[in-house]
C-alpha positions in Angstrom: 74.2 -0.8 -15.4 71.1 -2.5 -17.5 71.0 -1.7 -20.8 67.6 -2.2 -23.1 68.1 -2.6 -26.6 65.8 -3.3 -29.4 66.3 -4.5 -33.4 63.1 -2.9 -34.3 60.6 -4.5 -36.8 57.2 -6.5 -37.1 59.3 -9.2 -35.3 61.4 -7.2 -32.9 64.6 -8.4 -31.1 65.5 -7.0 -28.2 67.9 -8.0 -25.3 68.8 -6.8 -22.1 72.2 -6.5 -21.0 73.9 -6.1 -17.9 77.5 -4.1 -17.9 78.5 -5.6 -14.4 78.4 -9.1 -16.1 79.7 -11.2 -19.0 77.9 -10.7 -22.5 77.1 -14.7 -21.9 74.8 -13.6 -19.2 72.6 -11.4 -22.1 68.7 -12.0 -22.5 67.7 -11.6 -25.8 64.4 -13.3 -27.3 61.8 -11.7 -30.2 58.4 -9.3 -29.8 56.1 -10.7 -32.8 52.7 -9.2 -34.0 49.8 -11.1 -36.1 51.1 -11.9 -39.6 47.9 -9.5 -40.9 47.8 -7.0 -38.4 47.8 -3.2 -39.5 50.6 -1.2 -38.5 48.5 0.6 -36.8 47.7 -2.2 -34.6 51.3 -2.8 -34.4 52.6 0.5 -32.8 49.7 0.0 -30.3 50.9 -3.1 -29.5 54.6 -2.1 -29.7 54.3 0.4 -26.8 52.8 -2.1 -24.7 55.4 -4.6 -25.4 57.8 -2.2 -24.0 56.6 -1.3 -21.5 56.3 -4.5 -20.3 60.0 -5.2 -20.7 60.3 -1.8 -19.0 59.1 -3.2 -16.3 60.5 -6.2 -16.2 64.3 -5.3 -17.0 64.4 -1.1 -15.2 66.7 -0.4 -17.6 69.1 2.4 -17.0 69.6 3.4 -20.9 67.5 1.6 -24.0 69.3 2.0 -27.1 67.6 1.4 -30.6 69.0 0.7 -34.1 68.9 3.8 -36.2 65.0 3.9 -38.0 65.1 3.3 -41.5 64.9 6.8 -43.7 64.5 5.0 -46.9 64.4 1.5 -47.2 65.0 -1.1 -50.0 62.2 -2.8 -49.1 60.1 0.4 -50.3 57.7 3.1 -49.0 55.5 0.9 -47.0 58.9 -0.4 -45.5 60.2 2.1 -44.5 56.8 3.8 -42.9 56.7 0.4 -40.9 59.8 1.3 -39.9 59.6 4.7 -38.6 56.1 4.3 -36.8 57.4 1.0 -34.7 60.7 3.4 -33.5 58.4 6.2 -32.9 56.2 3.8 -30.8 59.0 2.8 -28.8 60.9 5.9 -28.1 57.7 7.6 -27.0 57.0 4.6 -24.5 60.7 4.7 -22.9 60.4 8.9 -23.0 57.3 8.8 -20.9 59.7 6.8 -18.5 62.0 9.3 -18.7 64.3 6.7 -19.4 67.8 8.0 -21.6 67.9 6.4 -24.8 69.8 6.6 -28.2 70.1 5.7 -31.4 73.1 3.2 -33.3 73.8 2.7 -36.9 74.1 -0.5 -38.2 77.4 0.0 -39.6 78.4 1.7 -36.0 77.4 -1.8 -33.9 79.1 -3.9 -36.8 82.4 -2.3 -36.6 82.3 -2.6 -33.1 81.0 -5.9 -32.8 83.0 -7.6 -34.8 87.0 -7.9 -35.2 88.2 -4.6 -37.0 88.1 -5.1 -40.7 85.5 -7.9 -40.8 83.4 -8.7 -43.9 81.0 -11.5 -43.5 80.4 -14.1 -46.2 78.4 -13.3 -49.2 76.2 -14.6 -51.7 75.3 -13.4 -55.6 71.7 -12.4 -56.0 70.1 -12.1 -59.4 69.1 -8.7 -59.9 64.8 -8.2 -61.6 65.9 -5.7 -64.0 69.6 -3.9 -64.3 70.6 -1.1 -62.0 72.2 2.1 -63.3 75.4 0.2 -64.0 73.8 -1.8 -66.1 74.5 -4.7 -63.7 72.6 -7.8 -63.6 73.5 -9.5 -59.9 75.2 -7.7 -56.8 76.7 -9.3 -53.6 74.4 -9.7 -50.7 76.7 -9.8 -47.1 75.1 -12.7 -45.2 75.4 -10.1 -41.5 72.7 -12.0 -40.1 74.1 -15.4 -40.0 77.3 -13.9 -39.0 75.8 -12.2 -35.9 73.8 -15.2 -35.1 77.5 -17.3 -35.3 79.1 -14.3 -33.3 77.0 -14.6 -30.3 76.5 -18.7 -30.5 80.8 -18.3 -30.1 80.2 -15.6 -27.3 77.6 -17.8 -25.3 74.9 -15.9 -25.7 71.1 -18.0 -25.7 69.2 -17.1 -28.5 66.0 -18.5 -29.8 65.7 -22.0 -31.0 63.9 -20.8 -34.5 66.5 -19.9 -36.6 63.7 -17.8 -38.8 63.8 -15.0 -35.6 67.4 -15.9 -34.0 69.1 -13.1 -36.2 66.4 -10.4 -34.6 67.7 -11.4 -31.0 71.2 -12.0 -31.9 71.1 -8.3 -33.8 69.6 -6.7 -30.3 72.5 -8.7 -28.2 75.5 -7.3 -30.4 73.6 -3.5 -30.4 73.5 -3.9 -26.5 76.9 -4.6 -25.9 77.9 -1.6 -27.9 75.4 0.7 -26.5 78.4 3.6 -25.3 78.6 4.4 -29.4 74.9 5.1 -29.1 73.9 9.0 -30.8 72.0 10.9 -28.1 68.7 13.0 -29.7 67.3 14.7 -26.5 69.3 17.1 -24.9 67.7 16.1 -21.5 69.6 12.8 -21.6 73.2 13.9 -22.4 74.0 14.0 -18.6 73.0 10.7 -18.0 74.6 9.6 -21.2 77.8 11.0 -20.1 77.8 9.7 -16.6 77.3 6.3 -18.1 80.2 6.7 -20.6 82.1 8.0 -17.4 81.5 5.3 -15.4 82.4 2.6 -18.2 85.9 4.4 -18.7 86.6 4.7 -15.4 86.5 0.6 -15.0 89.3 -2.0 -15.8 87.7 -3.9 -18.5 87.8 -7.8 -17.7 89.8 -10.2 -19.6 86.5 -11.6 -21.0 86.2 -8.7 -22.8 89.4 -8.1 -23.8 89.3 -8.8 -27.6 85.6 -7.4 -28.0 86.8 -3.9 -26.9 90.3 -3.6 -28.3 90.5 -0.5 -30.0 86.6 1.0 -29.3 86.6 3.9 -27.4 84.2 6.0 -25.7 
């Protein structure tokens, strides 16, 4: 089974992953756009871009980390956000391709060994929050997804500035059978999938990654 996934932004991972194969074997690289280009422009470009890897890969599900409903970054973040998924899921729907949705917190806990926490560093806050707190802990998940997949094998780009984007869309592949389905029109296919997964001895290799995750 090939599975697309995609760490959607204005420089998108994505990697494709095949089931009948070790995670080593994952392609993963990044989809970048003009520094200065609209959003507009973006989402034009961003369906192309898929459906070039479309093509390339013939994926059998694309799976897509959950769009941002309101994010720190702001309103102009979070519209980014929510025009680059919708680009994308209408380009694999008019494949008729199945495809769902995964949570950040879903691919981490799976991901990662059971009761992980990354390291952390102290950022200064601009003005105090509600608590009247001045700094908060920022979880450094992007360098520990990056050090998960260097450990696992997995190729990711050379420029560290874009590695996270790749290594994000490696780990959200692998755990693509947590995925949320949205269109009713997949959940056959989506359930055959999951069947077909459970219904396979899963190789030592993977052993430790899927202790304790079930379908």
């Amino acid at each position: 089974m090939r599975i697309l996934s995609l760490d959607i932004s204005k420089t998108a991972g994505f990697a494709c992953y095949d089931s009948d194969r070790h995670i080593s074997a994952i392609k993963c690289d990044v989809l970048e756009f003009p520094e200065k280009a609209t959003i507009e422009y973006c989402a034009d470009q961003m369906g192309n871009k898929v459906k070039a890897l479309i093509r390339e890969f013939k994926p059998d599900f694309v799976v897509v980390e959950t769009a941002l409903k309101m994010s720190p970054g702001g309103t102009k973040a979070t519209i980014v956000s929510c025009m680059l998924h919708g680009a994308v899921l209408a380009t694999v729907g008019n494949f008729s391709i199945p495809w769902g949705t995964i949570a950040p917190s879903t691919w981490r806990s799976i991901f990662f060994a059971q009761g992980f926490k990354p390291a952390f560093k102290i950022v200064k806050l601009k003005k105090p929050d509600k608590l009247g707190r001045t700094e908060k802990k920022e979880y450094l998940w992007k360098e520990a997804v990056v050090a998960q997949c260097e450990l696992d094998g997995i190729k990711l780009p050379s420029r560290k500035t874009v590695s996270h984007n790749a290594a994000e869309a490696a780990a959200i592949a692998i755990c693509w059978h947590k995925s949320e389905i949205h269109a009713g029109r997949y959940r056959p296919a989506f359930q055959g999938f999951l069947e077909r997964r459970n219904s396979r001895a899963v190789p030592s290799a993977y052993a430790d990654l899927f202790t304790g995750a079930s379908a």
